[in-house]
N, C-alpha and C positions, 0 to 999 in steps of 0.2 A: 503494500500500500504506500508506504512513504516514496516509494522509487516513482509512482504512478504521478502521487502533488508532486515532486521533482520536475517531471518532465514536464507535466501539464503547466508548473510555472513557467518553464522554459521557454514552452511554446508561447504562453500569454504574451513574455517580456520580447519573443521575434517578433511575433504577429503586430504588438504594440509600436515597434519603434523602438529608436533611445530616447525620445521626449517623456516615453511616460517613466522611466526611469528617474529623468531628473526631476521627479516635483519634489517641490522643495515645502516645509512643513508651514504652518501658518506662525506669522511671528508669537514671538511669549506675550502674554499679556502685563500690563503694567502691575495686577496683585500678584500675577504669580512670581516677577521680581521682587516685587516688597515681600511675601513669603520669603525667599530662596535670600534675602537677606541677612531678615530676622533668622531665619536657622542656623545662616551661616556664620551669626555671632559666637562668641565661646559661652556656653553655655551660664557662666557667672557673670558678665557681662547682663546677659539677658535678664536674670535674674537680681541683679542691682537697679536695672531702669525699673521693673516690676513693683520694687520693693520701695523705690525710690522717696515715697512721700503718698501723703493723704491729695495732695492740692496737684492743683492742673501747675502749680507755679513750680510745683518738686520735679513734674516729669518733664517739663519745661528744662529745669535749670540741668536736671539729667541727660537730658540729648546734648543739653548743648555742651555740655563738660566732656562727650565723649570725645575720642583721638581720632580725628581726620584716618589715620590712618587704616586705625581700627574699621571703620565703617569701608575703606576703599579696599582694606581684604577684604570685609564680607563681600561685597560688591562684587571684587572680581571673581569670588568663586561661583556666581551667579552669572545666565545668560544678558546679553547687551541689551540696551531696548534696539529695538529695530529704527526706530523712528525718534524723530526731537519730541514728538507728540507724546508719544511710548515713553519717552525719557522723565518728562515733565508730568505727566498721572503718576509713573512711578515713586517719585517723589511724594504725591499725594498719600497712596497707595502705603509709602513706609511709614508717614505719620499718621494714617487711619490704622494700621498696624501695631505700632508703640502703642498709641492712645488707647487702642482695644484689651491690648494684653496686658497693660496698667490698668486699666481699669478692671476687667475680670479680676486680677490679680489681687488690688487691695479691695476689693466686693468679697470676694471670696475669705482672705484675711479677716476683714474686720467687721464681714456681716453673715459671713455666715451662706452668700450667694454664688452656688455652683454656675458655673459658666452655661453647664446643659441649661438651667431655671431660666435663666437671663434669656438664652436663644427663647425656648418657649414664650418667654412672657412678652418678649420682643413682636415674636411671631402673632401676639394675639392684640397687638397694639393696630388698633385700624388705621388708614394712612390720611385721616384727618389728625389723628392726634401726632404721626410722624410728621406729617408736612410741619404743622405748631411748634414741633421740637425745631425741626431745620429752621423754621424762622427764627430761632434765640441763637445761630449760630455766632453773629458776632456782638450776643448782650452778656452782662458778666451773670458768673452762676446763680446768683440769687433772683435773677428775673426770669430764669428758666425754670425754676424750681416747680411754681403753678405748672409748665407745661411737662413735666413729666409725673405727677402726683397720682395719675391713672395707673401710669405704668407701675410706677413706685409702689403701688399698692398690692399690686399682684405678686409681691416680690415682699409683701409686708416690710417697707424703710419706710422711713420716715424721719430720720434724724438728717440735719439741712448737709452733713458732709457725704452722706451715702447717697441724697437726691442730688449733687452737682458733681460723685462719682456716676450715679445715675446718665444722669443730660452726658459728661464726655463720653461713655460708652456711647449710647444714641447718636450723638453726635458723629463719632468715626463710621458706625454703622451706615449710616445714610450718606458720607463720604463715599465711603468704599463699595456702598450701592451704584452710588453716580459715576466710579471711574469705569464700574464692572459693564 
């Protein structure tokens, strides 16, 4: 049997030409560079920006204390963007990435909120109350807080540091909607 798919490819790739040979695979997409990033970090690395702080000002101050260098290994162990377009989401794409895995991270830490709960509770937020969220993108956490209260809820938080780790989660999520 194997000798038979052998030959029968054989035949396909004469019959076919060399063009179909050359096709060439569809470029990477900008998450799946912010992915192959963040993994390509060292593993304590990843786990300091996580750990890094309660406040969007921690994970903040965290990125940006990291080593140029540092980030252009992970980088290179990762596929090119194809495109300046590809380049520039990916970018996006690594800060919806940090801000995600910061947040699960101290959710989980300090309330007690598994990542799986989150997706679900996420998943059951209707995209009027999503769109609300994206609109507080560039208001400070406390005037976001009303708009994720629903969600908050499902997830029983309610203390004002767990609803503005709350909105950044959110927040990345519908980023990282938008580059997908």
């Amino acid at each position: 049997m194997p000798r038979r798919l052998a030959a029968l490819a054989a035949l396909l790739m004469l019959t076919a030409g060399p063009a179909a040979a050359q096709v060439s695979p569809p470029p990477v997409s900008a998450l799946a560079i912010a992915r192959c990033t963040w993994a390509a970090l060292p593993e304590r690395t990843r786990a300091a920006l996580i750990a890094s702080g309660p406040t969007i000002a921690d994970i903040g101050k965290a990125v940006a204390g990291m080593s140029p260098a540092l980030i252009q290994l992970a980088q290179s162990q990762c596929p090119a963007p194809a495109t300046a377009e590809i380049g520039e989401a990916a970018k996006d794409a690594w800060a919806g990435r940090v801000m995600t895995n910061w947040a699960e991270g101290e959710l989980a830490a300090r309330y007690g909120v598994a990542p799986a709960a989150l997706a679900r509770a996420w998943s059951r937020a209707p995209p009027a109350a999503r769109r609300q969220i994206a609109a507080g993108f560039d208001k400070p956490p406390d005037a976001v807080r009303p708009d994720v209260a629903a969600f908050a809820a499902q997830l029983r938080l309610t203390d004002p540091a767990a609803l503005d780790l709350l909105s950044a989660w959110a927040l990345a999520q519908i980023r990282l909607a938008a580059i997908d």
